[in-house]
C-alpha positions as CSV (number, residue, x, y, z in Angstrom):
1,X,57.3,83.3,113.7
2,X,57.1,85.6,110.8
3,X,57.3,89.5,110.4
4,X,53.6,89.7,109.3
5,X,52.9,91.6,105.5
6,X,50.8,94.3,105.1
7,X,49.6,92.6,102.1
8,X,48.3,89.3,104.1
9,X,46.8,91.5,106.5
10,X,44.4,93.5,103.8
11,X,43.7,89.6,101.7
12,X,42.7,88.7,105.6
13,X,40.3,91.5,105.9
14,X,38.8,91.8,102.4
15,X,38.0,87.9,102.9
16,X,36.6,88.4,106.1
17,X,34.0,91.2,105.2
18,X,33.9,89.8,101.5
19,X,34.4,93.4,99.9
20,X,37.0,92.1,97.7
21,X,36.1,95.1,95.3
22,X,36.7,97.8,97.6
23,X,39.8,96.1,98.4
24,X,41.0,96.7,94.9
25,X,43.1,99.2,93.1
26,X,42.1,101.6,91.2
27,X,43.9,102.5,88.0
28,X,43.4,102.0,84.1
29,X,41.6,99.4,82.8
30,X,43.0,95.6,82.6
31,X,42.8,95.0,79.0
32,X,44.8,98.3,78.4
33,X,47.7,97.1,75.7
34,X,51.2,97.6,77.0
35,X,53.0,101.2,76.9
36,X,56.4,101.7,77.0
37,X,57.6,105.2,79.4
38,X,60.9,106.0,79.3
39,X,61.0,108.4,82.3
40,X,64.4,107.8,83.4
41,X,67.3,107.7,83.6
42,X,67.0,110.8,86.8
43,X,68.9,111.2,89.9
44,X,72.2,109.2,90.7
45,X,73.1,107.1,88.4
46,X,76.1,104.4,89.4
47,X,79.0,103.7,87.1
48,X,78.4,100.4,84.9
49,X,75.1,100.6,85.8
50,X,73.9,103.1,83.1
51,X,71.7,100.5,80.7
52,X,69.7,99.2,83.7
53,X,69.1,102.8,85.4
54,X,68.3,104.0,81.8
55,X,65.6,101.2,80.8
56,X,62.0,101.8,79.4
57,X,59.1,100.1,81.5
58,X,56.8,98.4,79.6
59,X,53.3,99.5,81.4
60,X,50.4,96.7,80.6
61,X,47.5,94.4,81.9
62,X,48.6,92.7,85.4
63,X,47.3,89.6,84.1
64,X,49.2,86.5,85.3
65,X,51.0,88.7,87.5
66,X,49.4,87.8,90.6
67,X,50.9,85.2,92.8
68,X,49.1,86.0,95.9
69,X,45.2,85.7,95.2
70,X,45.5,89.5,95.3
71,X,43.2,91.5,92.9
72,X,45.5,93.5,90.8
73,X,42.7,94.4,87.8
74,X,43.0,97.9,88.6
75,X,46.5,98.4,88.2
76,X,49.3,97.9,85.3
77,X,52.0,96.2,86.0
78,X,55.8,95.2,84.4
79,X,58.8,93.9,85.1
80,X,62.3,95.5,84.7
81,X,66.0,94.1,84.6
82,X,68.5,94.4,87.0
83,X,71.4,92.7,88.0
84,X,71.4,89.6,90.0
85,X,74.8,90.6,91.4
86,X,75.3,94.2,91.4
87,X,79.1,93.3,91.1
88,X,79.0,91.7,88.2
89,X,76.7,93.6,86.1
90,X,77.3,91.6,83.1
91,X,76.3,88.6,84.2
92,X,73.3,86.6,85.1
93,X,69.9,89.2,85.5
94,X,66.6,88.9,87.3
95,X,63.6,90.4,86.5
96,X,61.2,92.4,89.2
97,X,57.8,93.0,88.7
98,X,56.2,96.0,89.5
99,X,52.6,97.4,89.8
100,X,50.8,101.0,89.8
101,X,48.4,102.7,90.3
102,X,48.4,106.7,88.9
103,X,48.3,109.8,90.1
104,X,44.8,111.3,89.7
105,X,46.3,114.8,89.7
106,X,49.1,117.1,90.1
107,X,51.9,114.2,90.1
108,X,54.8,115.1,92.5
109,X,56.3,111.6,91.8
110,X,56.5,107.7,92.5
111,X,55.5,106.5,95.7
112,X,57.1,102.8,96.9
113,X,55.7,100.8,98.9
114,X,56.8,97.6,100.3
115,X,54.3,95.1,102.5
116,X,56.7,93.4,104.7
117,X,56.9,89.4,105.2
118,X,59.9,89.3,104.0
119,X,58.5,86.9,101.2
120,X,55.2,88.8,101.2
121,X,54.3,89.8,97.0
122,X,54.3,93.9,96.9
123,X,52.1,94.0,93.9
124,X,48.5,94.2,95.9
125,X,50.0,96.9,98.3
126,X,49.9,99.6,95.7
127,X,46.3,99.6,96.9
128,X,46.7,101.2,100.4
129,X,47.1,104.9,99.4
130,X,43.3,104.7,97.7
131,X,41.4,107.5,99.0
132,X,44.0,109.5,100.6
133,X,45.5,113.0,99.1
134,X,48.7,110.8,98.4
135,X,46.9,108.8,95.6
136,X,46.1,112.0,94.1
137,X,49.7,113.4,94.0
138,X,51.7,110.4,93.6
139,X,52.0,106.9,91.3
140,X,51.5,104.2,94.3
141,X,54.4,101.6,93.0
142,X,53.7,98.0,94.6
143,X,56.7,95.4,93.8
144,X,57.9,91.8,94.6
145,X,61.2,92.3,95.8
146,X,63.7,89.6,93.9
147,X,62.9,86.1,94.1
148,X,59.1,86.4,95.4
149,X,56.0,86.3,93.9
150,X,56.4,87.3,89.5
151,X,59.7,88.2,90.2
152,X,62.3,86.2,88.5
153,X,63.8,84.2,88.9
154,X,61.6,83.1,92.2
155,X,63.0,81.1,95.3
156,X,61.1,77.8,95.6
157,X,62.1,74.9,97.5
158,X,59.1,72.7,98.2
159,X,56.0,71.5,96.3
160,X,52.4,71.7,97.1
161,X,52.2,68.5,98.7
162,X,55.7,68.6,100.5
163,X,54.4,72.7,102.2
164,X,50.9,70.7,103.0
165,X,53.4,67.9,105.0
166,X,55.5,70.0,105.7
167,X,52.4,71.7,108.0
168,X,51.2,68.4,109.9
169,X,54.7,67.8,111.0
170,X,54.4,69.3,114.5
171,X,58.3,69.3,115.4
172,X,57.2,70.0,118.9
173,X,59.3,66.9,120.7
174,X,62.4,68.9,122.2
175,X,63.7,65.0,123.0
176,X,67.7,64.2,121.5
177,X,65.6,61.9,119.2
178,X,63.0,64.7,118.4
179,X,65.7,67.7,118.1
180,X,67.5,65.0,116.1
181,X,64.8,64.3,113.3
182,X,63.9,68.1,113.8
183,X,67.4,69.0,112.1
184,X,67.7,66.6,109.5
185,X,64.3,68.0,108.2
186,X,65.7,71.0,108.1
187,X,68.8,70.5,106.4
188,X,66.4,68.5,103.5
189,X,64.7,71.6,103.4
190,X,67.6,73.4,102.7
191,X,69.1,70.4,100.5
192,X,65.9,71.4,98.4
193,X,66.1,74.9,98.3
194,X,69.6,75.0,96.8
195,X,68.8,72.1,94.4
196,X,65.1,74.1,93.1
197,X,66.3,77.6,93.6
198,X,70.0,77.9,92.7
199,X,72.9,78.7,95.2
200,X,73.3,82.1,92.8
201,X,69.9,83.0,93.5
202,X,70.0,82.2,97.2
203,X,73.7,84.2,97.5
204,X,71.7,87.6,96.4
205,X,67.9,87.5,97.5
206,X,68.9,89.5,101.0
207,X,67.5,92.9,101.8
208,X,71.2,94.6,100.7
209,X,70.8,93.7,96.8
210,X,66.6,94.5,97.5
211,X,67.7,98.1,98.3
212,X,70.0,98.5,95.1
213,X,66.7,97.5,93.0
214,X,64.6,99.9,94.6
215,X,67.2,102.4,93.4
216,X,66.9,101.1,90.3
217,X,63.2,101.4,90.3
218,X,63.7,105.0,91.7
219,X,65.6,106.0,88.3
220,X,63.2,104.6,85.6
221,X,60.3,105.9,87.4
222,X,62.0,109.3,86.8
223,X,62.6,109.7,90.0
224,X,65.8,111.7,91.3
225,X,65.0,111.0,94.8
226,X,62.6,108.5,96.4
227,X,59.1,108.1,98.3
228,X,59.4,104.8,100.5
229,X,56.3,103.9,102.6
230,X,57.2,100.5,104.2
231,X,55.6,98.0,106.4
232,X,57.1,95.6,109.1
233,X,60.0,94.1,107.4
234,X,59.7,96.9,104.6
235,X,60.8,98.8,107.5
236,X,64.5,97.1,107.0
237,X,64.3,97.8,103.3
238,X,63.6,101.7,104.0
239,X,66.4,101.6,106.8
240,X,68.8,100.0,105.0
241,X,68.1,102.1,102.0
242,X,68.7,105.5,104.4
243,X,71.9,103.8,105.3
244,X,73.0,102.8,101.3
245,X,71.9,106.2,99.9
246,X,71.2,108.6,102.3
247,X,71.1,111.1,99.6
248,X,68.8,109.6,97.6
249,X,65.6,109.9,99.8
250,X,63.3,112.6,99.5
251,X,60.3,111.0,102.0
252,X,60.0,107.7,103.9
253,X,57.6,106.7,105.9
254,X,58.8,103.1,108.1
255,X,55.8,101.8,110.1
256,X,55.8,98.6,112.4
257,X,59.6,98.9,112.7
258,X,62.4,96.4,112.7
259,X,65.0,97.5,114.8
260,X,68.9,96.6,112.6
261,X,71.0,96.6,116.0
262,X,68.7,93.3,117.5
263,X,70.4,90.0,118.2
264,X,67.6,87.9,116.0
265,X,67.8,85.5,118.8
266,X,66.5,88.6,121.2
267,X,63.6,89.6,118.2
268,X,61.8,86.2,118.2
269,X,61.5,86.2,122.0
270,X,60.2,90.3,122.2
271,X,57.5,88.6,119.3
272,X,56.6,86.1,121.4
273,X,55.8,88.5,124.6
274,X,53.9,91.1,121.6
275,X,52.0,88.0,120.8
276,X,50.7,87.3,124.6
277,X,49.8,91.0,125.2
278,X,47.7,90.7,121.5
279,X,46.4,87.5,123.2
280,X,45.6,88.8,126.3
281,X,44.0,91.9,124.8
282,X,41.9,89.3,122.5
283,X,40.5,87.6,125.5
284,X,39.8,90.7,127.8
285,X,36.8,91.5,124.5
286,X,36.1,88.1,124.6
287,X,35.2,87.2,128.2
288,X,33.1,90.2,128.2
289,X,30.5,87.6,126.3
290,X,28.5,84.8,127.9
291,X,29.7,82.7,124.8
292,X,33.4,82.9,124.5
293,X,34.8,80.1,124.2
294,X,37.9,80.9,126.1
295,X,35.0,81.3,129.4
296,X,34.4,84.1,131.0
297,X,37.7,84.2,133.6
298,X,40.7,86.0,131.7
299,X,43.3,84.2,134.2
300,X,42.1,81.0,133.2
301,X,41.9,81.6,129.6
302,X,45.7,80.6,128.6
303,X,45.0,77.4,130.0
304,X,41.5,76.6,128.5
305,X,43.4,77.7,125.2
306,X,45.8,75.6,125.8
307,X,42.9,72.3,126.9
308,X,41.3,73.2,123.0
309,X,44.5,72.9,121.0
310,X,46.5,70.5,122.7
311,X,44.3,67.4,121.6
312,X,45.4,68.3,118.1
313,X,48.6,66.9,118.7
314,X,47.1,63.8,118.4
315,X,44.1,63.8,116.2
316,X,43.7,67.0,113.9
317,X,40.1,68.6,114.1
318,X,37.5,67.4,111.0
319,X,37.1,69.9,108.9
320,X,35.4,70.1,105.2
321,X,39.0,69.8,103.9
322,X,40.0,66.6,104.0
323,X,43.8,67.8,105.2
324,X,41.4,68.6,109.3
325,X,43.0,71.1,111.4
326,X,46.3,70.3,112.5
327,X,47.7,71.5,116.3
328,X,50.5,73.9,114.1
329,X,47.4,75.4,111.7
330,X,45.4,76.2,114.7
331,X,48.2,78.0,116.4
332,X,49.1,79.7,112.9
333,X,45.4,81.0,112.4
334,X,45.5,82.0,115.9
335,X,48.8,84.1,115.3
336,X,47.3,86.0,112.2
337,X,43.8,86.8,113.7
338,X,45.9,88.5,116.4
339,X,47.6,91.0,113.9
340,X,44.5,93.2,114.1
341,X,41.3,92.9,116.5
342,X,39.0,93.6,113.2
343,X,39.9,89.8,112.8
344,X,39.0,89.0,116.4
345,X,35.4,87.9,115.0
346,X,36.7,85.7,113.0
347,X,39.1,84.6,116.2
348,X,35.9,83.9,118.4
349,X,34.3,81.9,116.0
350,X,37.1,79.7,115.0
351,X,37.4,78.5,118.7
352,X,33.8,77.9,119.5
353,X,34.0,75.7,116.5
354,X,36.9,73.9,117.8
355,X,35.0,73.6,120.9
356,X,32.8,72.3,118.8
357,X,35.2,69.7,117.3
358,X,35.9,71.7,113.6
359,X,38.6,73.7,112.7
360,X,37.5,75.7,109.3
361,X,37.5,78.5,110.0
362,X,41.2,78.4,111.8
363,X,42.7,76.5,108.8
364,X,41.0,79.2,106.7
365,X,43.2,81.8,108.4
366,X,46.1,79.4,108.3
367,X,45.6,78.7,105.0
368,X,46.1,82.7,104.4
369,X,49.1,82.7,106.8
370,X,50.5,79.7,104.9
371,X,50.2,81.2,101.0
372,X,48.0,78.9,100.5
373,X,45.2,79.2,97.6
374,X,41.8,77.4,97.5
375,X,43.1,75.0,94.8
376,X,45.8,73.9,97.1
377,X,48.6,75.9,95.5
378,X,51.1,77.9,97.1
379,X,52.6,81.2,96.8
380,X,56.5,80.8,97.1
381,X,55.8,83.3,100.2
382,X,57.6,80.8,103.1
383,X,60.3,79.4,100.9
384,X,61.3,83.3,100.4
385,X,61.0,84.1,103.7
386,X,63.3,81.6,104.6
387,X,65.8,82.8,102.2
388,X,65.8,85.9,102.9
389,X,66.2,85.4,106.6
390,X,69.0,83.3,106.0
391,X,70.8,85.6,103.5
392,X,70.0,88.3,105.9
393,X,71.1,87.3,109.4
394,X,73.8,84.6,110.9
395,X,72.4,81.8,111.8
396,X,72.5,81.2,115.9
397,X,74.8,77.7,116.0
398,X,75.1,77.7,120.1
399,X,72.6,75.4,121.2
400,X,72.8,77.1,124.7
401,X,71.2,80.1,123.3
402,X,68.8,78.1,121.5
403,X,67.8,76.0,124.4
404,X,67.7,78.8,126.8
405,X,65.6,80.8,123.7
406,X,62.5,78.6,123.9
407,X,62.8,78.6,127.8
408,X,62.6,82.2,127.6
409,X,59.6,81.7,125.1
410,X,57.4,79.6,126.9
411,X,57.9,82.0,130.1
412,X,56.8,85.4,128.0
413,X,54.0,83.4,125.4
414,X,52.1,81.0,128.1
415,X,49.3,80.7,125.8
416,X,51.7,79.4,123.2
417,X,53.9,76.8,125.7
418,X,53.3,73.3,124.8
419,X,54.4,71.9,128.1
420,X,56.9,69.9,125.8
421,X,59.9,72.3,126.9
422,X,63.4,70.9,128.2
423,X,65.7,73.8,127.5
424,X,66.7,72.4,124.5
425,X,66.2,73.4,120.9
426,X,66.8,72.4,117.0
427,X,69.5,74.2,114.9
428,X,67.2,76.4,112.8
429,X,66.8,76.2,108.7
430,X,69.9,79.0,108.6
431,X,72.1,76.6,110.1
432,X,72.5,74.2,107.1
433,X,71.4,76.8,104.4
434,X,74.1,76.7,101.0
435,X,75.0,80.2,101.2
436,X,76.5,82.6,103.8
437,X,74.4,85.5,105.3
438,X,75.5,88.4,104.4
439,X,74.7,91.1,107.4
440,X,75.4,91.6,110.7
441,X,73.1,93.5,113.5
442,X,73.8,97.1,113.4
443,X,72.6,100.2,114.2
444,X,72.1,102.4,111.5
445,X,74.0,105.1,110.1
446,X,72.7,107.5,107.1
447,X,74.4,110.9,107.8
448,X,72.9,113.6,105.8
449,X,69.1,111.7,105.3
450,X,66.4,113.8,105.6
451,X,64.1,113.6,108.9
452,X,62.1,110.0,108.5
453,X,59.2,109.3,110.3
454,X,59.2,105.9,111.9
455,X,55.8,105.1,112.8
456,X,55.3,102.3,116.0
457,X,52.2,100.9,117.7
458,X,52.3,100.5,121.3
459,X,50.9,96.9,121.5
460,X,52.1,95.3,117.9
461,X,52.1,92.0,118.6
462,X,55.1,91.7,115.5
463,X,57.1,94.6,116.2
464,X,57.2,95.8,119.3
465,X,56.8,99.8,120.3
466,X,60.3,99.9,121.3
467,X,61.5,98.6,117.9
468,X,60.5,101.4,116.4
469,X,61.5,104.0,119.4
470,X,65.1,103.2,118.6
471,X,64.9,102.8,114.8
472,X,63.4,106.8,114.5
473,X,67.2,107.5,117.3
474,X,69.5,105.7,114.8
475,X,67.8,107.9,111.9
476,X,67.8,110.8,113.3
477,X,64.4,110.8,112.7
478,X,60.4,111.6,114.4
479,X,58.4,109.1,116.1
480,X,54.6,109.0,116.0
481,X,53.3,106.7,118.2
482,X,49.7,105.2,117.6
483,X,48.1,103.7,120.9
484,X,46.8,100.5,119.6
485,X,46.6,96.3,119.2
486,X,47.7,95.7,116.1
487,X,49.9,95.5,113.4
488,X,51.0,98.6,111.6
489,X,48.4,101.2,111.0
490,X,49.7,104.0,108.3
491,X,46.3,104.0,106.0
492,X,44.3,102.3,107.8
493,X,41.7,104.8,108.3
494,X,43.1,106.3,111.7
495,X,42.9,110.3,110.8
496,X,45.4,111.3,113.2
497,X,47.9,108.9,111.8
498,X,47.0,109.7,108.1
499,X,46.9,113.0,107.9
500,X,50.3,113.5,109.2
501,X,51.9,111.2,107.1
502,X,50.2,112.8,103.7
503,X,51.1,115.7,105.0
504,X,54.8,114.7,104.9
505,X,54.8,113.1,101.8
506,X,52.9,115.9,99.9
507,X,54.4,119.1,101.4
508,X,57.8,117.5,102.9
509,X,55.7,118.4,106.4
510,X,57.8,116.7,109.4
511,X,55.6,115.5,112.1
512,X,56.0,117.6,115.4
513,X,58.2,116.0,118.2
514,X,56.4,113.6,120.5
515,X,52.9,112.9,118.4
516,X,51.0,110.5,119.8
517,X,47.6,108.8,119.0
């Protein structure tokens, strides 16, 4: 199950409501010819590291820069070099792209912000400040981290048609025989990465190299600290940033928190309950109408979810698409429209049309999950998440922890439990990837940053409250807790949340002790 990007969340919404131009940035116009700013090198500057800290961006249209279906008209965009090994500067390079959207007045400085995913492209987020005193004081900088979206290079491992069978495979048969075939797809899959992607590219995707671009990205802006506002896994990247440079950071904002020390084993399964309470909390509103289609008795709702989905297994739903609506699409649109209850509409009317025997709308949302665009291309948005996991985090190689994992999963997500459990589970991707991961779970350590406010939702179905409780103790830093359902909430129109965290990044203005809202 993936960490959820901000950026998904807001192409979710804008498609829903079909106010894709409110949705966009603002920012010069796209036919503007490219201008070269040579604002850096400022701050830090590592040894043998001088010509990529030093480098000129080369500000232009974003045209062809979108990977994502996100509308980046408003903004410029670029791309700058850094190192694909940061210990071997002189070698092979990749290329990130970045995005803005300028101050409209007294500039303090550049403002970073990352979407989550990981995988997710950056370039749409520069979007979210719009409106807010933030735009007005700061550059809003959206990026692919390296490897996703116009990055380069980019991690890709399977084609259109291989990602669209790769989704009607159900892998749902915890059999020897079915665990068996399970595995062997996913070591192809890996086979395929390495063989598309490049075992040099796979070896330095992970957040730790991410971190030493945003540094990088910190310098040419002209920046001798930074502004980091990140969302879900972004929250890693700001973390592990604090940890790397904890003198480097003026402001950072980490909202929807991942929390370093968690056995990712332990993470999946805390999802998976976050998931049933965002269910649960989905068919409370529901039942309230004559016409849900989960009736009109909350207790019985997991199993009349269950009675709609399960005959998917065996015959996908029609839909206008010839691919129809396949058991794993409906329980991936089902998963996104539960990262925010402004999608619950959309949620209702998806299962009164499976009810109804079609399944549009649901592979709609999938389909947005997925990366997929309406000409059946994808962004490389999975294939990056996988890599990044994997380069991230050891893989889990005791099947007794696996097994015992989906038990667990079953127990805390009914609404999600197949009824195909038998304590047994497949070796994941991770377990055959080509390159070693390259972290271990920790709790973090930045002596001498300055206070961070870790922003956490007490029902996010992705990141659970507690997440970000013990991610704002290992900083040293302030909690503000937002009473919601849903999945991160810095700009999304909730005042109390908003104006505190403008008021920090403006004025350096620390949240008081023990905010809630």
């Amino acid at each position: 199950m993936r960490m959820f990007s901000r950026s998904v969340v807001i192409a979710a919404l804008c498609a829903v409501v079909a106010l894709v131009a409110s949705c966009a940035g603002g920012g010069a116009d796209d036919d503007q010819s490219a201008t070269a700013t040579q604002a850096g090198p400022a701050g830090v500057v590592p040894e043998g590291l001088e010509e990529f800290y030093s480098q000129a961006v080369n500000w232009g249209s974003c045209e062809g820069f979108s990977t994502d279906g996100s509308d980046l008209s408003g903004f410029d965009c670029a791309r700058i070099t850094v190192p694909l090994d940061y210990a071997d500067p002189d070698g092979a390079t990749a290329e990130i792209a970045l995005s803005i959207a300028t101050a409209t007045g007294d500039k303090i400085g550049s403002l970073l912000v990352n979407p989550g995913g990981p995988g997710a492209s950056g370039l749409g987020t520069a979007v979210v400040t719009e409106g807010t005193p933030v735009a007005e004081r700061f550059d809003t900088i959206g990026f692919d981290p390296r490897g996703i979206g116009a990055s380069t290079p980019s991690v890709r491992c399977l084609d259109a048609d291989e990602t669209d069978a790769r989704r009607q495979d159900l892998d749902i048969d915890m059999s020897p025989a079915g665990i068996a075939q399970s595995e062997a797809e996913n070591r192809e899959y890996a086979r395929k990465c390495a063989e598309r992607s490049g075992a040099e590219l796979l070896a330095h995707v992970g957040t730790y190299e991410v971190v030493r671009d945003m540094d990088v990205i910190r310098s040419v802006l002209g920046d001798e600290k930074l502004n980091y506002l990140g969302y879900s896994y972004g929250t890693r990247l700001g973390s592990t940033y604090a940890e790397t440079f904890p003198e480097r950071v003026r402001a950072m904002v980490l909202d929807g928190a991942l929390d370093p020390q968690q056995d990712p084993v332990e993470e999946v399964i805390l999802q998976a309950a976050g998931f049933q309470k965002a269910f649960d909390a989905f068919v409370a509103d529901c039942v309230t109408s004559a016409d849900c289609p989960l009736g009109t008795d909350p207790a019985a709702a997991d199993e009349r979810f269950r009675s709609l989905v399960a005959p998917l297994v065996d015959k996908p739903a029609e839909t206008t698409d010839p691919r129809g609506l396949s058991y794993a699409d409906a329980i991936t649109g089902v998963q996104q429209a539960l990262y925010s209850p402004r999608l619950w509409g959309l949620l209702r009317g998806g299962l009164s049309s499976l009810v109804d025997g079609t399944g549009d709308a649901l592979l709609h949302l999938a389909d947005m999950y997925e990366g997929r665009a309406e000409d059946g291309t994808y962004s490389n948005l999975n294939d990056a998440f996988n890599a990044i996991r994997c380069a991230d985090d050891p893989p889990e190689m005791d099947r007794g922890v696996l097994g015992e994992a989906d038990t667990r999963f079953r127990q805390v997500a009914p609404f999600l439990d197949d009824g195909r459990g038998t304590g047994s589970a497949p070796l994941d991707i991770c377990a055959f990837w080509p390159t070693p991961s390259t972290n271990q779970p920790h709790a973090i350590d930045a002596p001498g940053v300055p206070p961070i406010v870790v922003v956490s939702t007490t029902e996010d179905p992705a990141t659970p409250y507690q997440a970000g409780v013990d991610l704002a103790a290992q900083l040293g830093g302030v909690l503000v807790t937002y009473r919601g359902t849903q999945h991160t909430v810095v700009f999304d129109g909730e005042e109390c949340v908003d104006d505190v965290v403008a008021d920090y990044f403006v004025d350096l203005a620390v949240p008081r002790t023990g905010l809630a809202c």
